[in-house]
N, C-alpha and C positions, 0 to 999 in steps of 0.2 A: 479392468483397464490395464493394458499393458505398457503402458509407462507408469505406472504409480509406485515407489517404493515406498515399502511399510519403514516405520523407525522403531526399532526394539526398546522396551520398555527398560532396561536399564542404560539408555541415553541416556533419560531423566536421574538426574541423582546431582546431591547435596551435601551441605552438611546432617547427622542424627537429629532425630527431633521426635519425640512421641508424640506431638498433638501436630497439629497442621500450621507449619511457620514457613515454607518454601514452595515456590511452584513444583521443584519436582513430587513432591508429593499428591498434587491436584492432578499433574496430567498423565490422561490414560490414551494409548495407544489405541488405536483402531486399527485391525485387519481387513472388514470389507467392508467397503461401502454400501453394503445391503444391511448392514449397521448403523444408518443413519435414520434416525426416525424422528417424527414430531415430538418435542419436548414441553414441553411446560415449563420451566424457566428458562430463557433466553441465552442458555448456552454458547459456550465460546470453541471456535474450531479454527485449528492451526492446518494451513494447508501449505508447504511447499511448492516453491515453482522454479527447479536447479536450470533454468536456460537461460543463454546469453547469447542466440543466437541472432538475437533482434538487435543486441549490442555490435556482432562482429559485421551483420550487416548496414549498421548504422557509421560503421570507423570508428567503436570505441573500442577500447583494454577489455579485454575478455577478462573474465576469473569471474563474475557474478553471480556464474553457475554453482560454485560451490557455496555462498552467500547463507542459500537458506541452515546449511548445518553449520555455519557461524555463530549463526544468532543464537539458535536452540543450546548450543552447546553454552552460552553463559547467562541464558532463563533458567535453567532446573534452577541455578543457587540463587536465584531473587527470591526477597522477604516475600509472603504471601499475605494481602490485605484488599481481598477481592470477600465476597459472600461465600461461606463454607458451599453455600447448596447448590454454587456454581458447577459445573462441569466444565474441565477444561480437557478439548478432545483431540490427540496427535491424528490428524488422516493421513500420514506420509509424506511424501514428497512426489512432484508432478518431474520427471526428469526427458531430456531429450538428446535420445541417444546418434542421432542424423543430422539433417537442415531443413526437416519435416515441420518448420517453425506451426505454419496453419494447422496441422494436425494435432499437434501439442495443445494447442491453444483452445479446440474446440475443446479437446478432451477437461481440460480445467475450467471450461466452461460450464459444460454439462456438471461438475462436480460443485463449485459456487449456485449454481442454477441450485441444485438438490439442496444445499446447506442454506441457503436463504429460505426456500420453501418450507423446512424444514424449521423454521423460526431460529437457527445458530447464528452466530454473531461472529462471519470468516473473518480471519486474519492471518493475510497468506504473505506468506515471505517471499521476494526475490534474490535473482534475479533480474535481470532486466527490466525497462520499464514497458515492455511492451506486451505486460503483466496486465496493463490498466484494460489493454483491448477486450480480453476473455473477461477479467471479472469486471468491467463498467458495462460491458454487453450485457450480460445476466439480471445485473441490478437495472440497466433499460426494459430488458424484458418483462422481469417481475412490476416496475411500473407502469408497463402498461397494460398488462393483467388486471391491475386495480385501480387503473385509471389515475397516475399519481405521475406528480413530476419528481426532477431527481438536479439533485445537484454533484459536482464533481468539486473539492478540494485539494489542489497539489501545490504542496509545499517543494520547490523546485527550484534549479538555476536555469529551467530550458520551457519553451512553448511546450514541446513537442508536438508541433501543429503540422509536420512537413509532409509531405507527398511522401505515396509510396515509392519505393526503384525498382524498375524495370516492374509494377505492378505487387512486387513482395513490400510484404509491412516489417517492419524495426523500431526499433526501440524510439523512435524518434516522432514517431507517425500516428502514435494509439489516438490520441484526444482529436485529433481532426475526422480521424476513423468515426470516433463513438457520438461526435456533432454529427456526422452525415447518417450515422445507425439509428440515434435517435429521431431525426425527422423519417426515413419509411416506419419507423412504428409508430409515428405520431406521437411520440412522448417528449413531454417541454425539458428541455436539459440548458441548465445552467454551468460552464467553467469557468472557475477561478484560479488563476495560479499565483502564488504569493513568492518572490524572491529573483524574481525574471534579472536576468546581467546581462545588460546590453551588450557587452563584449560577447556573448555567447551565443545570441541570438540577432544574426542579420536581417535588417532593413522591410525584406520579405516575410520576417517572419510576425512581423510585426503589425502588417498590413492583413497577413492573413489574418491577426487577432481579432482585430477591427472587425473585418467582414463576418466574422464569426460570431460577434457577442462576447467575444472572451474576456472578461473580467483579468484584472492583472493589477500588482504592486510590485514595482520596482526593486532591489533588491538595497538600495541606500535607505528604501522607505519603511524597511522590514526591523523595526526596532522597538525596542521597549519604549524609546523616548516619543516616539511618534504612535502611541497605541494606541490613543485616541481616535485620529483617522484612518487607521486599522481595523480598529473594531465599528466603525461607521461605515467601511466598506462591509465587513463580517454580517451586520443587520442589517443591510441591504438585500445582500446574497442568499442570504438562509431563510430571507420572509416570503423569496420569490420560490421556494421548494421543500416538497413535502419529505424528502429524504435524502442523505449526505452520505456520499462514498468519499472516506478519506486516502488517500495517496504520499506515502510520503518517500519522497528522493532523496537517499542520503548525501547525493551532490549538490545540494539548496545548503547542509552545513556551511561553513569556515573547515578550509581542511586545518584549521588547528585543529578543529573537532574532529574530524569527518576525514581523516588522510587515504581513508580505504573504501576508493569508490571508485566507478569508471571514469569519470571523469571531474577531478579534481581542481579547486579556485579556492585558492586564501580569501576571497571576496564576498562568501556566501555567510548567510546570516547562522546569528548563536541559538544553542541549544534553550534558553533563558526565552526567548523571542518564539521559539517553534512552541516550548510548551504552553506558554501563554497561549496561541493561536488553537495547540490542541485541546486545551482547559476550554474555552470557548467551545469548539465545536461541539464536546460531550456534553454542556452543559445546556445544547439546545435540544437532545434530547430529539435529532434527527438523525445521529449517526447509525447505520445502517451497516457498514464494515469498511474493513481498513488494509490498505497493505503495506509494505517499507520494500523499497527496491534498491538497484544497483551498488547493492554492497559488494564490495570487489574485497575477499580477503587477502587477496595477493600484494597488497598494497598496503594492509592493515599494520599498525602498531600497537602493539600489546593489547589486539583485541578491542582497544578504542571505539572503534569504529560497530564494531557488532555490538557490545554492550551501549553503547546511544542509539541502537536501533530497536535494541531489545527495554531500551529504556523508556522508548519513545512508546510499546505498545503497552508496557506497562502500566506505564503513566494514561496513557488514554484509556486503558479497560478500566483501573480503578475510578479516576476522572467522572465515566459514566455511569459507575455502579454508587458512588456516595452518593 
């Protein structure tokens, strides 16, 4: 594939350590995707997606594209407390060198498609959110292969339920996309979006919810103190689906948290609240793969921002493997 860049194995790097204390010692680089094969333990695969093209056609702050070499760059030095027998596998980065946006997309398609078949466990960085099209596509595919429904979790400040423009999709558009993909393949697909801010999402888009099924919480109602009916939406959602593609927006943060994003609101929910919601999802033992988008380092302070993304996948791989 000729957008894929490899990432050189000494990206990965730490502090010294003779026994296995850090992720950069777990993760190994992959050169070709003809290196992917069926494993035997449920293996983890890092995929990049450096485009933001779905952002600049949406009217947000570009820089998302450089997102994915954010994040990797402050995982090597995370403690390691996942299963030694894990493989943790770098496939490069999906890059988009045009406004070739649909072309890009299929291609990252086709490569989610191979690493789910392949029993890996993707977790692909953005980028844009219009990230969810190619990989929630793949994961519809695969369920309807085996006859399975599929749920969608996005932890978010936006539907992203809109129309396409002038016919092209954007960052804004994937989940309206992946409701109308899922009904020609006939597969049941559940969305949820948890942290929705009425300031951010007009009137229409709200309607469109409706007509769609779309599950939603408020973003006032996205709290520890209210977990309760949180987690009684969460067992709702997850009893109606036999497997969960998680999504997370790092604009659903508080830019106390979260200052380095496309589009940033002091108003979005804490780090404390998202991990609770991620504890739950791993713990139903439906999660299927995951990605973190619209990290804008261009924006970022002292890395903030990429290390709570980086933190975010951490917490959810360990999460699933205790």
């Amino acid at each position: 594939m000729t957008n894929r860049k490899l990432t050189p194995q000494y990206f990965w790097k730490g502090r010294t350590a003779d026994d296995i204390q850090y992720w950069y010692q777990k993760v190994r680089c992959i050169e070709s995707l003809d290196d992917i094969s069926n494993t035997k333990n449920k293996n983890i695969a890092l995929l990049g997606y450096a485009v933001d093209e779905g952002v600049r056609r949406n009217l947000g702050r570009v820089g998302a594209q450089i997102g994915p070499d954010s994040i990797k760059s402050v995982m090597g030095s995370m403690a390691y407390h996942l299963p030694e027998s894990i493989d943790i596998l770098d496939f490069g980065t999906i890059w988009l060198d045009n406004s070739e946006l649909e072309s890009v997309q299929n291609q990252t398609k086709e490569v989610i498609s191979k690493l789910l078949q392949t029993k890996h466990f993707p977790v692909v960085l953005g980028g844009g959110h219009d990230l969810a099209l190619p990989h929630g596509s793949a994961i519809i595919d695969l369920a309807a292969d085996k006859s399975e429904s599929v749920g969608i979790l996005n932890l978010d400040a936006h539907f992203d339920l809109r129309e396409k423009v002038n016919g092209l999709e954007h960052s804004g558009s994937p989940f309206l996309e992946l409701i109308n993909y899922a009904k020609e393949r006939n597969v049941s697909l559940q969305y949820c979006c948890l942290g929705i801010q009425k300031a951010a999402n007009p009137a229409s888009l709200f309607e469109t919810a409706k007509k769609t099924g779309t599950w939603w919480l408020e973003n006032e109602a996205c709290t520890i103190y209210n977990w309760e009916k949180v987690q009684d939406m969460l067992n709702a959602f997850t009893d109606k689906v036999n497997k969960i593609y998680l999504t997370i927006d790092m604009d659903g943060f508080s830019s106390a948290y979260a200052p380095g994003v496309s589009a940033a609101s002091p108003m979005g929910f804490t780090p404390d609240f998202a991990f609770k919601v991620i504890e739950y999802m791993a713990k139903s033992r439906k999660l299927i793969s995951m990605d973190v988008v619209e990290l804008n380092p261009s924006y970022d302070q002292d890395l903030c921002t990429a290390k709570l993304a980086a933190r975010c996948i951490e917490f959810t791989l360990r999460k699933i493997w205790e």
